[in-house]
C-alpha positions in Angstrom: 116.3 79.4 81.2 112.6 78.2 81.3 110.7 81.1 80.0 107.0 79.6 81.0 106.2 77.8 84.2 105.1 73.9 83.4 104.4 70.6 85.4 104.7 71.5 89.3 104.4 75.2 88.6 101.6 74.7 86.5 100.0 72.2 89.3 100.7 74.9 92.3 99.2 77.5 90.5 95.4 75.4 89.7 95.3 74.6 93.3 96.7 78.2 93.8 93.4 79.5 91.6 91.2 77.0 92.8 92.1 78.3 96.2 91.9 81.8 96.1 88.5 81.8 93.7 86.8 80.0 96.7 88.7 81.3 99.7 89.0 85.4 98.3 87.1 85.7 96.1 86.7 89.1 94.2 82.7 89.3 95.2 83.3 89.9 98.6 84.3 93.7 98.3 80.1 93.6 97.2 78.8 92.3 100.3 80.4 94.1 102.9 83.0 91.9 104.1 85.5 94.7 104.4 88.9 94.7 103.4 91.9 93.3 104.1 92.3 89.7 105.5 90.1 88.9 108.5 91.9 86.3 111.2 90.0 83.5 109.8 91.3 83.7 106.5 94.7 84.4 107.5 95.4 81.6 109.4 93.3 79.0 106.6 96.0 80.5 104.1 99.0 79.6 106.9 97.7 76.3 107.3 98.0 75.9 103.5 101.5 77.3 103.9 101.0 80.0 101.2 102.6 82.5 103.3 106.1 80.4 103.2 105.8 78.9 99.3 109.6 81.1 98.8 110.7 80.8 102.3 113.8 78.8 102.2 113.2 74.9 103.9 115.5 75.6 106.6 113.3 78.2 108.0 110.1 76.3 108.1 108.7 77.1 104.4 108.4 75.2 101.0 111.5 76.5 99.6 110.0 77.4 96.3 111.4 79.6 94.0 110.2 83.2 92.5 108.1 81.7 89.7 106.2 79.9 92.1 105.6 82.7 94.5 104.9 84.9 91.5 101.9 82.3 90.2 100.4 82.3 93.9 100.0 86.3 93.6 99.1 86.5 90.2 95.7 84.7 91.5 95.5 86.6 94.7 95.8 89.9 92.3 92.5 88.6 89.9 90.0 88.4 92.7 91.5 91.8 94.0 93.1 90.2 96.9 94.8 93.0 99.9 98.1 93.7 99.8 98.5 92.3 103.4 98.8 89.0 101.8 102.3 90.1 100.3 103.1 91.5 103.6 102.3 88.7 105.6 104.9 86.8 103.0 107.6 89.1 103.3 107.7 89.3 106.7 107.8 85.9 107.4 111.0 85.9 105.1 112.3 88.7 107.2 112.2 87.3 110.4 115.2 86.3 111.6 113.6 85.0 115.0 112.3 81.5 114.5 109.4 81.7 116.9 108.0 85.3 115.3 108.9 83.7 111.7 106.6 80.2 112.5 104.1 83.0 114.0 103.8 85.2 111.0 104.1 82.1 108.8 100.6 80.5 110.6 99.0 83.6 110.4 98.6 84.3 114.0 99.7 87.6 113.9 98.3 90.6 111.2 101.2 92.6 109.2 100.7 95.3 107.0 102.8 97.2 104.6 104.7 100.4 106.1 105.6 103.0 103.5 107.1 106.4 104.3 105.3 109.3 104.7 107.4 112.2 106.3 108.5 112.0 109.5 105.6 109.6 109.9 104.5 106.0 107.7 101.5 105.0 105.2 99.9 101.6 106.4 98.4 99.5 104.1 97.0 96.9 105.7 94.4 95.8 108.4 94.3 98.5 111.1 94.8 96.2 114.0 98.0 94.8 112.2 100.5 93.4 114.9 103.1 94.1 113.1 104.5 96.7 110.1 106.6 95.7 107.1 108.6 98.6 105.3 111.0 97.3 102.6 113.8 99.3 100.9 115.6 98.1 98.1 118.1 97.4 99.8 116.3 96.2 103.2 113.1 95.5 105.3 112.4 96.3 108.9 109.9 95.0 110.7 107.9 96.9 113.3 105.5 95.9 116.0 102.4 98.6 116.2 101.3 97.8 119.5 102.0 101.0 121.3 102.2 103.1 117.9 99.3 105.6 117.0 97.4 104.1 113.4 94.8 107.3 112.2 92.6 105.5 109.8 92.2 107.2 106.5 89.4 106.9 103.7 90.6 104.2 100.8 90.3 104.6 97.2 90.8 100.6 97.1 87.9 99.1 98.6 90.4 95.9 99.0 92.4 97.7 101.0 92.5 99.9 104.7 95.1 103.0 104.9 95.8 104.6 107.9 99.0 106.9 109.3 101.0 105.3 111.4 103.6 107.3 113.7 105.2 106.8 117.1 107.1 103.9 116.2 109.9 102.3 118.1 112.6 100.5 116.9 112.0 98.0 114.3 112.1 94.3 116.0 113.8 92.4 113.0 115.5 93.6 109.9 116.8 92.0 107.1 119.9 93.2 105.0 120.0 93.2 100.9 117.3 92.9 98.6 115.4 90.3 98.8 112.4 91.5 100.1 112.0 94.1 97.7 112.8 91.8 94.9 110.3 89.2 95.9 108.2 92.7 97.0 108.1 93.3 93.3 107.8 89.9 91.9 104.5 89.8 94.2 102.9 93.3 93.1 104.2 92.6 89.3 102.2 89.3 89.6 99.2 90.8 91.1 98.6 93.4 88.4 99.2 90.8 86.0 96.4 88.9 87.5 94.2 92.3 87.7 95.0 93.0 83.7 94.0 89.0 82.8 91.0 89.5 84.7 90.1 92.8 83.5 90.6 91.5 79.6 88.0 88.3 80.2 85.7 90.8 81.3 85.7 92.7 78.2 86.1 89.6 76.2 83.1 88.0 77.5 81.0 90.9 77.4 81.5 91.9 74.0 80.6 88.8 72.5 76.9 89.3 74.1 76.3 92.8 74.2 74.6 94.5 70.6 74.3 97.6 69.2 72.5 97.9 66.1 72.0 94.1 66.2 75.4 93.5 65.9 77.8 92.4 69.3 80.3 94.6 70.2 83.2 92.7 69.8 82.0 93.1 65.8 83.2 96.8 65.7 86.6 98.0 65.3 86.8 100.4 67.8 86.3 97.3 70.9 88.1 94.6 68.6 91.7 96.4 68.3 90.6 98.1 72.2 90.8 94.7 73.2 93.8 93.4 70.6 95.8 96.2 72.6 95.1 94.8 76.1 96.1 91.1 74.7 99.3 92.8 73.7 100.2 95.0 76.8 99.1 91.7 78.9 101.0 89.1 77.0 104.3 91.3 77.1 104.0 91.9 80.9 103.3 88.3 81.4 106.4 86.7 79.4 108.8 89.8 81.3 107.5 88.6 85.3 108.3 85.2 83.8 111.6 85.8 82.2 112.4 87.9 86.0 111.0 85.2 88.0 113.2 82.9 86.2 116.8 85.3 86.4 115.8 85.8 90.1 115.9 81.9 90.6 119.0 81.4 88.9 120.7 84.2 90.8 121.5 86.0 86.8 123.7 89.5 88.2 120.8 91.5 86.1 117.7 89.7 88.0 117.0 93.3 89.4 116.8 94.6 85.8 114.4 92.3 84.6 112.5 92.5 87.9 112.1 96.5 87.4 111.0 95.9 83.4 108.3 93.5 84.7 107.3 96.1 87.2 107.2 98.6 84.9 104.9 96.7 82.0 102.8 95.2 84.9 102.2 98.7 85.8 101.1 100.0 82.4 99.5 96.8 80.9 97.4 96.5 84.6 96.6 100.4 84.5 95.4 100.3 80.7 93.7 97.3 80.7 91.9 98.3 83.7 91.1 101.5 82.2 89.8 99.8 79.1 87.6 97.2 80.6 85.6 100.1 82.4 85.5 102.5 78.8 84.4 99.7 76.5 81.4 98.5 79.0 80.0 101.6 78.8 77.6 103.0 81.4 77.6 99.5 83.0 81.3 99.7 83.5 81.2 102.8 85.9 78.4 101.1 88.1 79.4 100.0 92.0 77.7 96.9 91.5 80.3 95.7 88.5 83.9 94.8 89.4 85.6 96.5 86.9 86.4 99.8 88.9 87.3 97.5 91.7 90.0 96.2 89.2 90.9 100.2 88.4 91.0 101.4 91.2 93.6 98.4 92.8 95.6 98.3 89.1 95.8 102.5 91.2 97.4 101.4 94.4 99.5 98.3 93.2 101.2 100.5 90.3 102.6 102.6 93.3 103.9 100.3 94.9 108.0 98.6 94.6 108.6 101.2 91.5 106.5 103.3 90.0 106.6 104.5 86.9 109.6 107.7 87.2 111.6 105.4 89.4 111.5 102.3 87.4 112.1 104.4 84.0 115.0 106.4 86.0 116.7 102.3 86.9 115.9 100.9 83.4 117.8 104.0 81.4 121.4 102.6 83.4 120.1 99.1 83.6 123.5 96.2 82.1 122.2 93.0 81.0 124.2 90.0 81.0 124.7 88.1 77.9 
């Protein structure tokens, strides 16, 4: 196994940065672009067929692997980017129709993420989404909102809309086994990987030019081994979500073991780095106007979703590794 991307990963995932640095970037939740992805943007990114870099050839994508899809999101995750990226992904891989699937895969239609709520669903996602994604680890439905009821609800995540979505018929597509949650998790797992890297340059950067008693930060114990422990909790998340990517490429029987332990340190290594960044700023780091509790509060909404903490800890205690 090939434990670090290189050559054409390596290649898709500069143009992947480049990309999403100019296209997304993180700056945007400051001047009151909104959330989400507007039309615009959603079809540039389907005309650069990022929605489709892991759908198979067959059905109209690049047919990448994990590891590549996993590089794309890891950049989408550093400049905050909405979950509704992933969904637009997945559901293209759910659709079994080839029409909707070279639809969904252009960008012309919105999807959000359907989670369940009671007898009704969260949506995460723009609020005039076409169409619903809810994936199950062992399937995905998709749904079209048209004539459902969406109630917009305040966000923690300024990346992000929520609403409660109920009234829905039956889903329009579905896919069978667990591939979208797989690739569900090797896309949030990647994200938060990208929201802990960005959160550790922060802190890097700034304690090399911020003093106290004439000395920089990054001088004094209590920020150097602060810092040291984020390097660790990132480096060990990163080298898992490669190692999953990897066994979920080369179809390895415990892929969905590794895939829940890179969940589970993206979670914590996102979460504390997150938390980190904003304590060792200081009173700067608790500002609107600085990015770091943009970073917080999506490391928040990302841990929750494909496995949180209980449920990945609950899997991982009966996990079986292959040799």
């Amino acid at each position: 196994m090939y434990l670090a991307p290189e050559g054409d990963e390596l290649e898709i995932a500069s143009a992947a940065a480049d990309f999403i640095a100019d296209a997304l970037p993180i700056a945007r939740l400051h001047e009151g672009s909104g959330p989400d992805m507007g039309a615009d943007l959603r079809a540039t990114l389907g005309e650069m067929g990022w929605f489709a870099l892991a759908l198979p050839e067959d059905k109209g994508g690049s047919g990448l692997s994990a590891i590549e899809h996993a590089l794309f999101f890891r950049e989408i995750g550093r400049q905050c980017g909405p979950a509704d990226v992933l969904a637009q992904a997945l559901a293209a891989d759910c659709a079994s129709d080839e029409v909707l699937r070279s639809a969904l895969v252009a960008g012309e239609y919105g999807v959000g993420l359907l989670l369940v709520d009671g007898d009704a669903f969260r949506l995460i996602g723009p609020l005039d989404a076409r169409y619903g994604l809810c994936v199950t680890p062992r399937s995905a439905a998709l749904y079209d909102l048209s004539d459902a009821t969406i109630a917009g609800r305040p966000a923690l995540d300024p990346a992000n809309s929520l609403a409660v979505v109920s009234g829905l018929s039956e889903p329009v597509d579905t896919q069978t086994g667990p591939r979208g949650w797989q690739f569900g998790q090797v896309g949030t797992a990647a994200m938060l990987l990208g929201l802990s890297e960005a959160a550790l340059d922060l802190i890097v950067e700034y304690a090399k030019v911020r003093e106290t008693f004439g000395k920089p930060i990054g001088s004094w114990q209590a920020v150097r081994h602060t810092c040291a422990d984020m390097a660790v909790a990132v480096e060990g998340a990163r080298a898992q979500l490669w190692y999953a990517a990897t066994a979920l490429k080369e179809g390895r029987g415990d892929a969905p073991a590794h895939l829940d332990a890179a969940k589970h340190l993206a979670n914590e290594a996102a979460l504390f780095a997150t938390d980190s960044n904003i304590q060792l700023h200081g009173g700067i780091g608790v500002t609107d106007e600085h990015n770091a509790h943009l970073l917080m509060k999506h490391a928040a909404l990302l841990s929750r979703l494909f496995g949180d903490r209980n449920t990945l800890l609950a899997s991982l205690l009966h996990a079986e590794l292959e040799d």
